[in-house]
TORPABA-186117 format. One record per residue: residue in three letters; residue number from 1; chain; x, y, z of N, C-alpha, C in turn. Coordinates in steps of 0.001 Angstrom, whole numbers. Last residue first. Layout:
% residues N
REC	nukol	bavo	zavo	neast	nnorth	nup	caeast	canorth	caup	ceast	cnorth	cup
REC	ALA	NUM	A	X	Y	Z	X	Y	Z	X	Y	Z
...
***
This chain:
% residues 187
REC	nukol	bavo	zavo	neast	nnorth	nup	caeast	canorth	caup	ceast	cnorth	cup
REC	UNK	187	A	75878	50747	-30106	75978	49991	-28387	76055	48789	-28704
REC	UNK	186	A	76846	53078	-32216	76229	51697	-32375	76962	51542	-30693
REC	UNK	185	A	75583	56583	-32552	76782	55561	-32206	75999	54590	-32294
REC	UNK	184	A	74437	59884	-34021	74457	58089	-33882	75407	57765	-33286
REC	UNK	183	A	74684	62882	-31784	75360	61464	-33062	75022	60143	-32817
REC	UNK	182	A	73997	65799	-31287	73961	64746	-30988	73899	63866	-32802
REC	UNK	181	A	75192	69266	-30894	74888	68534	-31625	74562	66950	-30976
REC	UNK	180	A	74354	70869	-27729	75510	70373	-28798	74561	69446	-29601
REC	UNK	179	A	72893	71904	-25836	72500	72031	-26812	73584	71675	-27918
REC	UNK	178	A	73066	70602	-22997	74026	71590	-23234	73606	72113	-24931
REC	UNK	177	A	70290	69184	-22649	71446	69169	-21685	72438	70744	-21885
REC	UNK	176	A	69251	68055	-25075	68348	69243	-24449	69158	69751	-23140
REC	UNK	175	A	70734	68548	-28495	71134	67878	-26796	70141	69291	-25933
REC	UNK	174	A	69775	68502	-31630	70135	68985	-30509	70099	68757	-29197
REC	UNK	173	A	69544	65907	-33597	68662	66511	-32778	69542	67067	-32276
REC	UNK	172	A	70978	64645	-35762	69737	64254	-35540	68942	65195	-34917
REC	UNK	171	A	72783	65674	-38803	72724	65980	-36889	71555	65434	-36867
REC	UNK	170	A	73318	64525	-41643	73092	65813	-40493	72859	65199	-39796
REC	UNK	169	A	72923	62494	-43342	74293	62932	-42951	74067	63812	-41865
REC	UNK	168	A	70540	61335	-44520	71492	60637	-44782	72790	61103	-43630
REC	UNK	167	A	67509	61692	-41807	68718	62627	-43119	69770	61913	-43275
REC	UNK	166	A	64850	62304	-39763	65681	61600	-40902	66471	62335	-42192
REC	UNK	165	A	64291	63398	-37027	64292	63661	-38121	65184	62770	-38392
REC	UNK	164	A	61881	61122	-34983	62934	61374	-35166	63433	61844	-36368
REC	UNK	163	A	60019	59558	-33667	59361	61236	-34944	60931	61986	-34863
REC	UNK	162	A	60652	58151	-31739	59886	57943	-33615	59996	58636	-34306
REC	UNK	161	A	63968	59041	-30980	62714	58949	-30802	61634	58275	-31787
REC	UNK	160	A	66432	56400	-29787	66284	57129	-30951	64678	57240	-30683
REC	UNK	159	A	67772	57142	-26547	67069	56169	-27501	66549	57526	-28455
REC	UNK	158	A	70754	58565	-25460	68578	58717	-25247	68776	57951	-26321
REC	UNK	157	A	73618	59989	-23546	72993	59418	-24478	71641	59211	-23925
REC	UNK	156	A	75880	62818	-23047	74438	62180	-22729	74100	61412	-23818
REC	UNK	155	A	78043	64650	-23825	78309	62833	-23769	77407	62115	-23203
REC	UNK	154	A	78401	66845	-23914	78267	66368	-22503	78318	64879	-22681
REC	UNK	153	A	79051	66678	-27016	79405	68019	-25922	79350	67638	-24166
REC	UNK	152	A	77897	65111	-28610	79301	65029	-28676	79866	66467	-27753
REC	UNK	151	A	74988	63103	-27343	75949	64210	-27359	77059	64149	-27575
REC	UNK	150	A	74139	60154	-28861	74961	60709	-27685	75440	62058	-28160
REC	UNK	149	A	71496	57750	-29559	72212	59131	-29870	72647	59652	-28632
REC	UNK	148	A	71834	54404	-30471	72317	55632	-29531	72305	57067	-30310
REC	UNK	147	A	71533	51522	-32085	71980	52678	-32429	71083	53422	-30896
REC	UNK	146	A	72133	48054	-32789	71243	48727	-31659	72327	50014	-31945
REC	UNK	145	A	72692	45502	-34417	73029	46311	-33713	72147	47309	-33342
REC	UNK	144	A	73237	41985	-34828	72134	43073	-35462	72350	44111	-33923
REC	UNK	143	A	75031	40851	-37862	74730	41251	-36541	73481	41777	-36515
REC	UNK	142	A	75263	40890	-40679	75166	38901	-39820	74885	39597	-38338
REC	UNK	141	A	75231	42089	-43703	75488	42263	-42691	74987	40850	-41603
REC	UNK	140	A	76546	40979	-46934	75460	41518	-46210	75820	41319	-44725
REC	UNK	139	A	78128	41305	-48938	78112	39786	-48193	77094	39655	-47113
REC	UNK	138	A	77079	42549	-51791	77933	42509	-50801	77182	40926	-49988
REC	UNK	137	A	74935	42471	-53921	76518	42075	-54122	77589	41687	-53125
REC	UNK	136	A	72877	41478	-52496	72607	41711	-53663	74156	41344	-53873
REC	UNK	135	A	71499	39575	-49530	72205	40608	-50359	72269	40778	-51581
REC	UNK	134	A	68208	39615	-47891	68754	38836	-49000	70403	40236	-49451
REC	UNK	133	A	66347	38760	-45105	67306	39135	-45705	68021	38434	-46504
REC	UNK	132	A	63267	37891	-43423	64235	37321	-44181	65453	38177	-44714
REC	UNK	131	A	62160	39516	-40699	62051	39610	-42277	63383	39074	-42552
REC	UNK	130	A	61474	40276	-37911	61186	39107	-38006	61054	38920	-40106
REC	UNK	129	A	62035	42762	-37952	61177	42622	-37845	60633	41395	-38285
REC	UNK	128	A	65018	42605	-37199	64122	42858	-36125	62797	42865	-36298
REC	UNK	127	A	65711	42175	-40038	65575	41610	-39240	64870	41604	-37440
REC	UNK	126	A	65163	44840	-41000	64102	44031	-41155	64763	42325	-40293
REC	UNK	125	A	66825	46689	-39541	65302	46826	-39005	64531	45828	-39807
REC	UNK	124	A	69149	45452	-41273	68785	45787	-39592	67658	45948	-38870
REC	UNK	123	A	68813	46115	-43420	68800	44743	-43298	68939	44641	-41981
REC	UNK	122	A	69112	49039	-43709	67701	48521	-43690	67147	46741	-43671
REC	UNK	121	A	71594	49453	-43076	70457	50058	-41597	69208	49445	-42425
REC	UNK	120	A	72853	48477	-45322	73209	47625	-43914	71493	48133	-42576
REC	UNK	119	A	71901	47490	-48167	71653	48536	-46982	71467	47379	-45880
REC	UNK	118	A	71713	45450	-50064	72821	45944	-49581	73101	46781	-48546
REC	UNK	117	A	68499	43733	-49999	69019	44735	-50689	70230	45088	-49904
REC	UNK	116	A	65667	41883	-50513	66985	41899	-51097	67682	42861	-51338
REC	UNK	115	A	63395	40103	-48180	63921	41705	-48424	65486	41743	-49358
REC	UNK	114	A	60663	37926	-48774	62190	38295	-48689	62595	39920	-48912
REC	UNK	113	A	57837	38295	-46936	58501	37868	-47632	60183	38393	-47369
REC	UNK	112	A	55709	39540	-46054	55809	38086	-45073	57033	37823	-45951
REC	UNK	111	A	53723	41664	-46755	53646	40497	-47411	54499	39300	-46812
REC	UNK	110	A	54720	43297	-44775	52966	43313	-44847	52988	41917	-46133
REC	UNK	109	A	57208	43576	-44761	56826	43094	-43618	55074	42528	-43360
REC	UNK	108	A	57722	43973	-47528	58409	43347	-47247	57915	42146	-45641
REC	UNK	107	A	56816	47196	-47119	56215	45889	-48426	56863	44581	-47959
REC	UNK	106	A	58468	48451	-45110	56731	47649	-44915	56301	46833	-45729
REC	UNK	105	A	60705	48064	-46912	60640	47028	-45467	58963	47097	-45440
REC	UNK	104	A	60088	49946	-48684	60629	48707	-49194	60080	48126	-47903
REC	UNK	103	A	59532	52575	-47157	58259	51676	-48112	58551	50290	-48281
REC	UNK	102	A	61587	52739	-46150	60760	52572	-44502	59903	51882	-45961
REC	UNK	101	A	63598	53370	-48528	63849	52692	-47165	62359	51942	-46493
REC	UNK	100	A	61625	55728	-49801	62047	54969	-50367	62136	53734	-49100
REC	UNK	99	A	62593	57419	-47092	61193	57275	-47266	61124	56152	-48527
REC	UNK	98	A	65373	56396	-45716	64812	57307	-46740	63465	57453	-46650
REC	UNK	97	A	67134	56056	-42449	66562	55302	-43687	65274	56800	-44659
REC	UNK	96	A	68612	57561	-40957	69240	57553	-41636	68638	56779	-42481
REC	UNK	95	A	67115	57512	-38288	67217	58918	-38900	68046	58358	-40690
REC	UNK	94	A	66106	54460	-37738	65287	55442	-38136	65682	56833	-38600
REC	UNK	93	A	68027	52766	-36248	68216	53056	-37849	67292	54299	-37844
REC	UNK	92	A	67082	51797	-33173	67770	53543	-33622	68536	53691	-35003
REC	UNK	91	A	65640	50213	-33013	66825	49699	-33489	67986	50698	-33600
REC	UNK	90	A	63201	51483	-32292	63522	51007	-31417	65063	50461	-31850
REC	UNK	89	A	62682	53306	-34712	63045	53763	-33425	63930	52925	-32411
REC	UNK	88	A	62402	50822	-36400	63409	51183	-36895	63858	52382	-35688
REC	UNK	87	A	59866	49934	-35178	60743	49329	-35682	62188	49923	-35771
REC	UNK	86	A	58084	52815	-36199	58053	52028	-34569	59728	51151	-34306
REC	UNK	85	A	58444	52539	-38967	58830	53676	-38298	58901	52919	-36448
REC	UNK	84	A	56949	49438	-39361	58316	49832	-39747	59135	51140	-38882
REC	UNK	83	A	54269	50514	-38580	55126	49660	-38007	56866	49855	-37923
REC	UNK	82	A	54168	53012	-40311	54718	53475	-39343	54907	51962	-38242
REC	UNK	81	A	53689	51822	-42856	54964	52310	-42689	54961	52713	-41146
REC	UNK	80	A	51214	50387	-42317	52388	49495	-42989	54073	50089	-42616
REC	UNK	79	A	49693	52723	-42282	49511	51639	-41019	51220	50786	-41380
REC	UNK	78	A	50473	53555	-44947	50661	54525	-43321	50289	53276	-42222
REC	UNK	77	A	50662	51371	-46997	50176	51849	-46397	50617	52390	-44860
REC	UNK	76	A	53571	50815	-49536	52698	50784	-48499	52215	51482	-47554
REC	UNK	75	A	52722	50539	-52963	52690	51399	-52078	52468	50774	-50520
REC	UNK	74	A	53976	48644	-55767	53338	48957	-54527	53824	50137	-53728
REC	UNK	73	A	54467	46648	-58986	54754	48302	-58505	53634	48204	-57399
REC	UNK	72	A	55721	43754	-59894	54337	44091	-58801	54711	45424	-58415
REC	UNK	71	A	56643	44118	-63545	56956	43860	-62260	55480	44062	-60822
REC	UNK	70	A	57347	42714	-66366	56124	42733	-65242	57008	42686	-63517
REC	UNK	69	A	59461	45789	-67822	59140	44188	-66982	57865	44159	-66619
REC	UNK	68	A	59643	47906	-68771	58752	47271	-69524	58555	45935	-69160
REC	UNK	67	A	60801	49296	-66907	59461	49434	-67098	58755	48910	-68050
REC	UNK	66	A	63968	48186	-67415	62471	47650	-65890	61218	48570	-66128
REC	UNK	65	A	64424	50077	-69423	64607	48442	-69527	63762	47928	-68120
REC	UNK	64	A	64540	52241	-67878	64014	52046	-69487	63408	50363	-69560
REC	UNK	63	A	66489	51897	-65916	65139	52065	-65683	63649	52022	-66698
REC	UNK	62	A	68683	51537	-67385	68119	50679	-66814	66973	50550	-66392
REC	UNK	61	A	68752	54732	-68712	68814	53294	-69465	68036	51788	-68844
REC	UNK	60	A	68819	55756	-66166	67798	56240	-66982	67433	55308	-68062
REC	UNK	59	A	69843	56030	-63111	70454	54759	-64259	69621	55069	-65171
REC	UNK	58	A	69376	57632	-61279	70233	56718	-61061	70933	56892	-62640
REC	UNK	57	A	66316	58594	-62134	67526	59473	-61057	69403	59040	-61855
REC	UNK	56	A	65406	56455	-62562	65306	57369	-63288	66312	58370	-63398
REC	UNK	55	A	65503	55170	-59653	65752	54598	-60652	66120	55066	-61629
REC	UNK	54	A	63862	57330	-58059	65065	57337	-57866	65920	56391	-59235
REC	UNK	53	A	61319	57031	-59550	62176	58376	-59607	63410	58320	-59263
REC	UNK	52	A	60774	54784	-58320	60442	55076	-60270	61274	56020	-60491
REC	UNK	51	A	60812	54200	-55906	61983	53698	-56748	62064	53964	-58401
REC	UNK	50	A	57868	54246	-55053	58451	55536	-54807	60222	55379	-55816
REC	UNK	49	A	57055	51896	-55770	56333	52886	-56563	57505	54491	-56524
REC	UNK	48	A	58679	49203	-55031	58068	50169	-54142	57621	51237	-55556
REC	UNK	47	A	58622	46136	-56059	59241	46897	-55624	58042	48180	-55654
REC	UNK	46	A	58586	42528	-55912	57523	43458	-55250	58679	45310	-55210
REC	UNK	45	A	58798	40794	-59240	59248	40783	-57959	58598	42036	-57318
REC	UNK	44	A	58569	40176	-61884	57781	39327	-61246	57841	39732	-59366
REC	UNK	43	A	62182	39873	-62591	60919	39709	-63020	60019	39292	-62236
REC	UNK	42	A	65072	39779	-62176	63835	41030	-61437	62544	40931	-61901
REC	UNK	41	A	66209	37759	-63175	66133	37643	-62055	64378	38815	-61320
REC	UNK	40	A	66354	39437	-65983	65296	38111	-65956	65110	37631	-64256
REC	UNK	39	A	68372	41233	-65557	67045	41668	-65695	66057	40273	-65543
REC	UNK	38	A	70851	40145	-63206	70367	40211	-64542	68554	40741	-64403
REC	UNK	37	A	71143	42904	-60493	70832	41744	-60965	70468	41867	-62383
REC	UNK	36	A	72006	45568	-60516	73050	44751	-60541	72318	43942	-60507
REC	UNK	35	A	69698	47594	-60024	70444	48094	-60725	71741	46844	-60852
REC	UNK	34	A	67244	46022	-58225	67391	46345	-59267	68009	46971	-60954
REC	UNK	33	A	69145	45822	-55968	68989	44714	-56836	68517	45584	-57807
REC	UNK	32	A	68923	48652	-55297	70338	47725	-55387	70497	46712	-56291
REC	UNK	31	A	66665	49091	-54535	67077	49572	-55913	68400	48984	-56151
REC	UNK	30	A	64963	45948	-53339	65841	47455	-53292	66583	47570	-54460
REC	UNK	29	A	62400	43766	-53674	63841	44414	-54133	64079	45723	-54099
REC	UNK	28	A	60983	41495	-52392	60748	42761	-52195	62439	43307	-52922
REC	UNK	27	A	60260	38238	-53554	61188	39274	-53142	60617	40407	-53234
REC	UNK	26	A	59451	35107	-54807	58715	36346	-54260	59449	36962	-53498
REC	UNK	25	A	61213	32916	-56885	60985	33299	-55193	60206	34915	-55857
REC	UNK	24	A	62379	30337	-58592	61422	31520	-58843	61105	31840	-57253
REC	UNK	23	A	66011	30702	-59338	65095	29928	-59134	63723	30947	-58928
REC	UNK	22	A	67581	31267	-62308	67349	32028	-61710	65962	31459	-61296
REC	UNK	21	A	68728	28568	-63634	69584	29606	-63087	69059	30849	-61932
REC	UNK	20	A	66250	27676	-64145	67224	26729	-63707	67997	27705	-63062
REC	UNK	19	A	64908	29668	-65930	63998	28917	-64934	65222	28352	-63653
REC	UNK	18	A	66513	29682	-68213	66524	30796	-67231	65827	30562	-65941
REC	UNK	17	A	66228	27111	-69330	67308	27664	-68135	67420	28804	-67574
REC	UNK	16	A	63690	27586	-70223	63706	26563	-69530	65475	26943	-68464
REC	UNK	15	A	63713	29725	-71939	63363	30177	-70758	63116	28903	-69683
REC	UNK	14	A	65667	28487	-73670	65694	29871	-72813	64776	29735	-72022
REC	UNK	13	A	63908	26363	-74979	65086	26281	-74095	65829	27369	-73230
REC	UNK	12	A	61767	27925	-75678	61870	26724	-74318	62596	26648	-73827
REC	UNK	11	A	63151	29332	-77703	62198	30082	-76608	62052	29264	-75765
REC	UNK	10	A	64136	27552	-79604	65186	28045	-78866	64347	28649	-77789
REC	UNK	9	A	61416	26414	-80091	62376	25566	-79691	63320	26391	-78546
REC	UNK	8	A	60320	28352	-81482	59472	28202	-80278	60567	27561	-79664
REC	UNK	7	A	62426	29122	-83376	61756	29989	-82733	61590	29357	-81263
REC	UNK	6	A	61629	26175	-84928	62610	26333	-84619	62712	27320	-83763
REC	UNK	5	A	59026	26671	-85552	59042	25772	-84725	60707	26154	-83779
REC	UNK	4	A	59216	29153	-87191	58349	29340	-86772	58641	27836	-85266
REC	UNK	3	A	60348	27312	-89590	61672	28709	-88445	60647	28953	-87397
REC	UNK	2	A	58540	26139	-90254	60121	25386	-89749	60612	26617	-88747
REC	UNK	1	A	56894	27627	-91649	56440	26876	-90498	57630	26312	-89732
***
């Protein structure tokens, strides 16, 4: 019965400073956080369904260790993501965020809450969408910039469309002018 008290003792006191150290907030977390915050921080917090695979992908150990958290696993809804898609046109982020990307921010924008994650183009469209920002390691971004696509052949620039293809690195679109490639720039 002693070790049995003694047990419960040290269990208060853990989880009485884990309480202290890591205060309790409702967050949407990017895989960022999830791979560099202590595990007791990620408890309890909103991440995307689609992050099971990339997680898996990543870190296979860590991802071991967050499926046995309580965490809130979500999807958001096509109404949810194509705000976000609208959003992220008008900021011209939209070719370079993931499908992963556009889920985090709608969870983020459909619950009203914090967004915590190191991605500069996705702490960009959630500030434009009136969404808190949180960094994880870095110091996180403080502007908020506005993206162009300009021909690198005639040097025409156009606002980023919606149905704009998305890809970490390739060409967005072909120039309907001279057919050269066209490139992000920041205005």
């Amino acid at each position: 019965m002693r070790c049995f008290f003694g047990f419960l003792r040290v269990w208060v006191i853990d989880v009485f400073f884990t309480w202290i150290r890591y205060p309790s907030f409702m967050a949407v977390l990017d895989t960022s956080a999830l791979l560099n915050w202590p595990i007791e921080r990620c408890r309890h917090q909103i991440v995307s369904v689609l992050q099971q695979s990339e997680l898996n992908r990543v870190d296979e150990q860590r991802w071991l260790l967050i499926e046995t958290l309580d965490m809130d696993w979500r999807t958001a809804t096509e109404d949810e993501r194509q705000i976000v898609l609208d959003i992220a046109s008008k900021t011209g982020d939209l070719p370079r965020l993931s499908d992963v990307d556009v889920d985090l921010i709608a969870l983020a924008v459909s619950n009203k809450t914090t967004l915590v994650t190191d991605d500069y183009r996705m702490q960009n469209v959630a500030r434009a969408a009136g969404i808190e920002v949180q960094s994880v390691v870095t110091s996180g971004g403080t502007k908020q910039w506005k993206w162009v696509l300009r021909c690198i052949g005639c040097r025409k620039t156009e606002d980023v469309a919606s149905d704009a293809r998305r890809s970490r690195s390739d060409d967005v679109k072909e120039c309907d002018r001279c057919g050269a490639p066209m490139k992000l720039k920041r205005v």
